[in-house]
N, C-alpha and C positions, 0 to 999 in steps of 0.2 A: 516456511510459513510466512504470510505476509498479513499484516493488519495495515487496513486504509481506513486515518480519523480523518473526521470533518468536524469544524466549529458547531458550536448547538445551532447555530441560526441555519445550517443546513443539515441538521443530521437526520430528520422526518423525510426530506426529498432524496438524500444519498440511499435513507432506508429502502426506501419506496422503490427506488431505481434500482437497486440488490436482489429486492425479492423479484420485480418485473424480469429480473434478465440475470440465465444464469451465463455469464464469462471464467473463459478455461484461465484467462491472462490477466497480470494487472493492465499490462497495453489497451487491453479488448475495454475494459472496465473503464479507464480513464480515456479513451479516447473516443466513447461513446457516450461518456455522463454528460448530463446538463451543464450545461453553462455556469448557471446560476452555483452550483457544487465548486466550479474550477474558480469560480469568484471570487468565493468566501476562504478558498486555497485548500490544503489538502495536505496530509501526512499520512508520509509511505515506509512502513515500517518490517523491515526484513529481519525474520528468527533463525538459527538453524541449530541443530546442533554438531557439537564438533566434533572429535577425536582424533587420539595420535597425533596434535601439532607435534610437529617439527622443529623446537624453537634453536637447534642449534643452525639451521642456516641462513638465521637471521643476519644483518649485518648492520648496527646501529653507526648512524653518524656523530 
């Protein structure tokens, strides 16, 4: 799952731009939004869920 914030001073126009156009990708998403959006910056926020780590092949320094 991925969640993209925008600052309130862009978050009417990021809306706008979400509904207008649906993108399979974040790529597609962010490299088609406005300007104005990539301005005011932008947070890319990736969920997943896990199972069965593995933590014995970890190797701490």
């Amino acid at each position: 799952m991925v969640n993209i914030k925008v600052p309130k001073e862009s978050s009417e126009l990021h809306n706008n731009h979400c509904k207008a156009n649906n993108y399979k990708t974040v790529e597609e998403s962010i490299s088609n939004a406005p300007i104005e959006i990539l301005l005011q910056g932008i947070t890319i926020m990736l969920q997943t869920e896990v199972n069965n780590i593995n933590l014995y092949s970890l190797h701490l320094n």
